[in-house]
VOPAGU-2260 file (C-alpha; in pm, 1 decimal, decimal comma):
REM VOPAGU-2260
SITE   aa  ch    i         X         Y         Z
SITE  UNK   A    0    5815,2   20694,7   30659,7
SITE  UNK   A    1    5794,1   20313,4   30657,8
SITE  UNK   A    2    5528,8   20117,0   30795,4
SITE  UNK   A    3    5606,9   19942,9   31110,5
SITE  UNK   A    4    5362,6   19691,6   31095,1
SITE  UNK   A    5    5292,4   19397,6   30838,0
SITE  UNK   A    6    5067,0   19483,7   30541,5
SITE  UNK   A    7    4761,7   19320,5   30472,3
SITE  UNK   A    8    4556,9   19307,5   30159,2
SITE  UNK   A    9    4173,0   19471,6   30166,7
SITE  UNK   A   10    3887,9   19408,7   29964,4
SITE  UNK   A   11    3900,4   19643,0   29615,0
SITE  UNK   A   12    3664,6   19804,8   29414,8
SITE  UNK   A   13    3828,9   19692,0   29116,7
SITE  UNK   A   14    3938,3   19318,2   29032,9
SITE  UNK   A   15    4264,6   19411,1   28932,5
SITE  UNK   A   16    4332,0   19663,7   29199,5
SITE  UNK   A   17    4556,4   19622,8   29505,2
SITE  UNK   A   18    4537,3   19794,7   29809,9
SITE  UNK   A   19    4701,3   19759,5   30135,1
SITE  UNK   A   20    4630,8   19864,5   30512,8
SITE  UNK   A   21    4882,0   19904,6   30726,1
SITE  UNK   A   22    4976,0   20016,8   31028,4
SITE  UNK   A   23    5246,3   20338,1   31072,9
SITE  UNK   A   24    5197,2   20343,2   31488,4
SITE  UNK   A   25    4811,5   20521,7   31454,3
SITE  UNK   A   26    4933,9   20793,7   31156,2
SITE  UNK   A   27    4592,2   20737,4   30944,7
SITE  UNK   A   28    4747,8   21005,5   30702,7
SITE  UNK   A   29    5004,9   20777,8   30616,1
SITE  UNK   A   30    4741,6   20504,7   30606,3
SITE  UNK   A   31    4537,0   20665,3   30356,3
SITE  UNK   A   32    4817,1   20778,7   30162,0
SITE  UNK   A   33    4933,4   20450,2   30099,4
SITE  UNK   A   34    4565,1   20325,9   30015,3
SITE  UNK   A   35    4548,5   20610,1   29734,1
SITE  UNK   A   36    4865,3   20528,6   29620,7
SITE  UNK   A   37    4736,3   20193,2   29553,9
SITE  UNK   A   38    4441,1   20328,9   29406,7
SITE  UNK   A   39    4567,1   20522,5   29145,3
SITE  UNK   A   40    4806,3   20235,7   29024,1
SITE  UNK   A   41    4508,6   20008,3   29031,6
SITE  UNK   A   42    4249,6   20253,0   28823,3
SITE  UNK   A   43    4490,7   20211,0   28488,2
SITE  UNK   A   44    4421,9   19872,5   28499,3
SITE  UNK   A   45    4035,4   19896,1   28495,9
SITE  UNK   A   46    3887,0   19756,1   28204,3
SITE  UNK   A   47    3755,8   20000,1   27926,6
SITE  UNK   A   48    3376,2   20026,1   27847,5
SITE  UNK   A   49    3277,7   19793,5   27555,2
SITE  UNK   A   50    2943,7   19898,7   27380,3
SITE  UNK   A   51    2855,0   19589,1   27129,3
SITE  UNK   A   52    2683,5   19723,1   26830,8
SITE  UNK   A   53    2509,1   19567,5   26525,8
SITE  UNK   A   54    2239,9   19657,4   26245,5
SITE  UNK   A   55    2069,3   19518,0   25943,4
SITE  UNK   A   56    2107,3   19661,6   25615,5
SITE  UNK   A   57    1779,9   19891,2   25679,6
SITE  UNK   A   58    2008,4   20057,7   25996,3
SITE  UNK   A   59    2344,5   20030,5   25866,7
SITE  UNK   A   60    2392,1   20397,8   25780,0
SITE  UNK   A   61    2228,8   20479,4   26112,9
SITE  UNK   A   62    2482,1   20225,5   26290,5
SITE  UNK   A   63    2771,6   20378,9   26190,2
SITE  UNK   A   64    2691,1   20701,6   26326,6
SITE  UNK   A   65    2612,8   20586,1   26622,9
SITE  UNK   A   66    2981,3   20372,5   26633,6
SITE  UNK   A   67    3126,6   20730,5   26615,0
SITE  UNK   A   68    2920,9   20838,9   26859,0
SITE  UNK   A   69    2959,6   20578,5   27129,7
SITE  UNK   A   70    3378,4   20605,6   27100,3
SITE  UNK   A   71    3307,7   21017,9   27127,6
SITE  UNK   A   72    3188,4   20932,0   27474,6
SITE  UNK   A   73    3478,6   20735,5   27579,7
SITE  UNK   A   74    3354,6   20384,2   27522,4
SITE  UNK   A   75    3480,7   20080,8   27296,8
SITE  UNK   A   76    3281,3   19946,8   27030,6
SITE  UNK   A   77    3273,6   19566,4   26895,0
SITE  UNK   A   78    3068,9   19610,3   26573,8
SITE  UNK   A   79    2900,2   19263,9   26486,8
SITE  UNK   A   80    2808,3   19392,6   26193,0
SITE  UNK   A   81    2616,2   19429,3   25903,4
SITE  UNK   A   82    2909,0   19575,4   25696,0
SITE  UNK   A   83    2696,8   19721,4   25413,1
SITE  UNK   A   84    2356,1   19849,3   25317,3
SITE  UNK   A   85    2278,8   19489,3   25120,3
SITE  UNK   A   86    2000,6   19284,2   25223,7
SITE  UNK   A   87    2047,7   19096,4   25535,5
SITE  UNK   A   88    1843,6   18907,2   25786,4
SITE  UNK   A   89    1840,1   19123,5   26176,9
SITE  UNK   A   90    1875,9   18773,3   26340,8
SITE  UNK   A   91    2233,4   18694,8   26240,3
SITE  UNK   A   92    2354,5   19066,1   26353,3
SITE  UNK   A   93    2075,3   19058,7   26669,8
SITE  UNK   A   94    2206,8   18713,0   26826,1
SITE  UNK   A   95    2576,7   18805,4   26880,3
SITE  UNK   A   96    2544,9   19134,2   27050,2
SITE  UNK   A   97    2343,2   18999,7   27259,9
SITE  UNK   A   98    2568,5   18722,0   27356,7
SITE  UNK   A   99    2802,3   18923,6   27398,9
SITE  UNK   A  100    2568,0   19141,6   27639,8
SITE  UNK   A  101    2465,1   18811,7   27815,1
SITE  UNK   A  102    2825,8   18683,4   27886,4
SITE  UNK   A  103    2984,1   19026,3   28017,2
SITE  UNK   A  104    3187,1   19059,2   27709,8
SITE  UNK   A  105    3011,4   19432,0   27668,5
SITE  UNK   A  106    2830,1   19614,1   27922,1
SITE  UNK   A  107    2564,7   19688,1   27692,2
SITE  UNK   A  108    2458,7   19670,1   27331,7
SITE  UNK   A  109    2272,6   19861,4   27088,0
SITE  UNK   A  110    2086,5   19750,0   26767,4
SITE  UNK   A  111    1938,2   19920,8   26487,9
SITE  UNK   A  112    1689,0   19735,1   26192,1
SITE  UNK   A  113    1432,0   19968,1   26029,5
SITE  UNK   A  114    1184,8   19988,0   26331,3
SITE  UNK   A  115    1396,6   19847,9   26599,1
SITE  UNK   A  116    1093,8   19575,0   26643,2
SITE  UNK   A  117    1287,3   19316,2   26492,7
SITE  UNK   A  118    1585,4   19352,2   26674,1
SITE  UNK   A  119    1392,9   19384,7   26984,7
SITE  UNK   A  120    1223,9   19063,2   26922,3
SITE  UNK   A  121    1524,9   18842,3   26879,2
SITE  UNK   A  122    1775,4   19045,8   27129,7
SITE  UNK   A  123    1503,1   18910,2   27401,8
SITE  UNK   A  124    1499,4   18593,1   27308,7
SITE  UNK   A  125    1818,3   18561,9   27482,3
SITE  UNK   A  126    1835,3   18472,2   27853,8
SITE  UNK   A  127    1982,1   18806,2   28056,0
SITE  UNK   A  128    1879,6   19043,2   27741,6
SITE  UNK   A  129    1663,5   19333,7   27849,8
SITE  UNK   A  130    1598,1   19445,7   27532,0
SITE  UNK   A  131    1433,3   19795,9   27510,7
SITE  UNK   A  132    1284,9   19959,6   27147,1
SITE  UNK   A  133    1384,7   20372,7   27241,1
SITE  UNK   A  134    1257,9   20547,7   26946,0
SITE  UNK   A  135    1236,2   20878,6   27181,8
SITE  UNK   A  136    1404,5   21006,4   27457,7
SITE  UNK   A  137    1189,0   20942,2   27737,6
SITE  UNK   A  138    1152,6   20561,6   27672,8
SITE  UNK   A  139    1572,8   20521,6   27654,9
SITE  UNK   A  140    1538,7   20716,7   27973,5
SITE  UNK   A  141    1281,0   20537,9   28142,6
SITE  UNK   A  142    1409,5   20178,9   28017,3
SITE  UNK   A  143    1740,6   20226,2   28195,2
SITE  UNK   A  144    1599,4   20390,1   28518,5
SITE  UNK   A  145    1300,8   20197,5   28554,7
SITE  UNK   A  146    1370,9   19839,1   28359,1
SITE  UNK   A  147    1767,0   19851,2   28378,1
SITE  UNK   A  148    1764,3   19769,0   28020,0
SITE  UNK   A  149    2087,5   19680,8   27879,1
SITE  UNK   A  150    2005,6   19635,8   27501,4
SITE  UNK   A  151    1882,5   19937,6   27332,2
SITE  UNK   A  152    1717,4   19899,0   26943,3
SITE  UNK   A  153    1579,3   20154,2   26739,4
SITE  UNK   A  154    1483,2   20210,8   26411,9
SITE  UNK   A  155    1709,0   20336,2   26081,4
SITE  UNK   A  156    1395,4   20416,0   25899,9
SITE  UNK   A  157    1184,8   20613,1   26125,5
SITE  UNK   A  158    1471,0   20830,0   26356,1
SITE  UNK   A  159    1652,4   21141,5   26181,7
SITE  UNK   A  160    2014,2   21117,2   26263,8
SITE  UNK   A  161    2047,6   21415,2   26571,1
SITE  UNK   A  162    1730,9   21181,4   26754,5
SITE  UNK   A  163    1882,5   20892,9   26724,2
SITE  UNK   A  164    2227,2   21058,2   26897,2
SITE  UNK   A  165    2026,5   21176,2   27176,7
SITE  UNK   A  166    1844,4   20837,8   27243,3
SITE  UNK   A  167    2169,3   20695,6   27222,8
SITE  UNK   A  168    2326,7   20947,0   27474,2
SITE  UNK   A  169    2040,8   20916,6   27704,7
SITE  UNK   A  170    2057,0   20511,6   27661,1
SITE  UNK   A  171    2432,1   20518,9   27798,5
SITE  UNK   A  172    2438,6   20816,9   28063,3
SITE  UNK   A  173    2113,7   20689,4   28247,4
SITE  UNK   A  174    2200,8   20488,6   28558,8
SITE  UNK   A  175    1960,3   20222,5   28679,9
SITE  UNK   A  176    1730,0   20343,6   29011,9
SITE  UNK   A  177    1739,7   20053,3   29194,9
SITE  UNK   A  178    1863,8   20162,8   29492,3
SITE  UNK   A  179    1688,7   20096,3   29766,8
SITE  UNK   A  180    1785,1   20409,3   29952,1
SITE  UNK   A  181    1610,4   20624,1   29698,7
SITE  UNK   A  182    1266,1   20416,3   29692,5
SITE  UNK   A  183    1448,3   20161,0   29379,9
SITE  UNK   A  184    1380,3   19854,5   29606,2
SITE  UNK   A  185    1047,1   19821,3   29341,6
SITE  UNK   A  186    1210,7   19842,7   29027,7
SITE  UNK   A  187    1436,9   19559,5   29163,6
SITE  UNK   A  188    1086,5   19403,6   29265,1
SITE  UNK   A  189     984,4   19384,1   28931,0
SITE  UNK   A  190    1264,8   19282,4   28774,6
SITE  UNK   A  191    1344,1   18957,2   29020,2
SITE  UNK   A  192     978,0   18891,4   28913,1
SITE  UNK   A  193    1106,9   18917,1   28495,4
SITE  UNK   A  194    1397,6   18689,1   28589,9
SITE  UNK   A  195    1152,0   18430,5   28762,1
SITE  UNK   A  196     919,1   18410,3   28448,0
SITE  UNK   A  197    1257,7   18415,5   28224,6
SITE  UNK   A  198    1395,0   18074,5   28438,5
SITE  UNK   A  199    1052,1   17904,0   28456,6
SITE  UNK   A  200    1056,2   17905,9   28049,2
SITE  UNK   A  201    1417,3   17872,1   27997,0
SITE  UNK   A  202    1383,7   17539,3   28213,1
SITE  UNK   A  203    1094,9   17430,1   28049,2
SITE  UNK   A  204    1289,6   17402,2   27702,5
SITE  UNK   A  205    1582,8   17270,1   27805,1
């Protein structure tokens, strides 16, 4: 069956997605079945999931565990680095990931020194960077429900390896509860009020 009327594009829930109303004389099966058409073709396109990753020489070992673990769940990683366990400094591997965090290159990062302070420190210093030191489960939970954190550190030299996997796993599958249908209207309260003290600064030194 072929639509009699024109068809029109519709707003997507995907950038590179295309979908179409149209109009086959008041079928809406048809209608939908062209939408899902549309919809399926559209999904391949989706972007993957980029995690951007990076560690010292105190979390190296630590980092590259994780790496395997973060592709296990279906994600991408960009690995900034350190590529060894020689002495490094945590700012040059802190900065990039998250810049590339802060510009939408990944949708979040993770960072590992030998107490996750360091990283922490710098990550933050960033504009956008909600850095969050998860040496336990309950803070990577609480820092993505609560704070919508979208850097997680921790720390090589305090975390056995099965810990830091479920930190990790916990970092990644939380969602953020800011929906304001579900009482997450304060969380986003809180937040707006991080951002303000984050622009008053930011405009202050520039």
């Amino acid at each position: 069956m072929k639509p009699s009327g024109r068809l029109k594009p519709i707003p997507s829930r995907y950038p590179m997605d295309i979908w179409l109303d149209a109009d086959f004389n008041g079928c809406s099966s048809c209608r939908i079945y062209v939408r899902f058409r549309f919809f399926v073709s559209g999904w391949r396109k989706v972007k993957e999931k980029l995690i951007a990753i990076g560690s010292d020489h105190a979390g190296f070992d630590l980092k590259e565990r994780l790496k395997q673990e973060i592709e296990k769940m279906g994600y991408r990683v960009i690995d900034f680095g350190t590529d060894s366990s020689s002495s490094c400094d945590y700012p040059d591997f802190a900065r990039p990931v998250a810049e590339a965090v802060r510009k939408g290159k990944a949708e979040k990062g993770v960072l590992v020194c030998g107490t996750g302070v360091g990283m922490s420190i710098v990550a933050n210093k960033i504009p956008g960077v909600r850095a969050a030191l998860c040496n336990d489960i309950t803070c990577a939970k609480y820092a993505r429900a609560h704070n919508d954190a979208n850097v997680i550190t921790m720390g090589g030299r305090l975390l056995k390896e099965d810990e830091a996997l479920s930190i990790l796993r916990m970092f990644l599958d939380t969602e953020f509860e800011g929906d304001a249908r579900s009482g997450g209207e304060r969380h986003r309260r809180r937040l707006a009020k991080v951002d303000e003290l984050e622009k008053h600064y930011f405009k202050r030194n520039t």
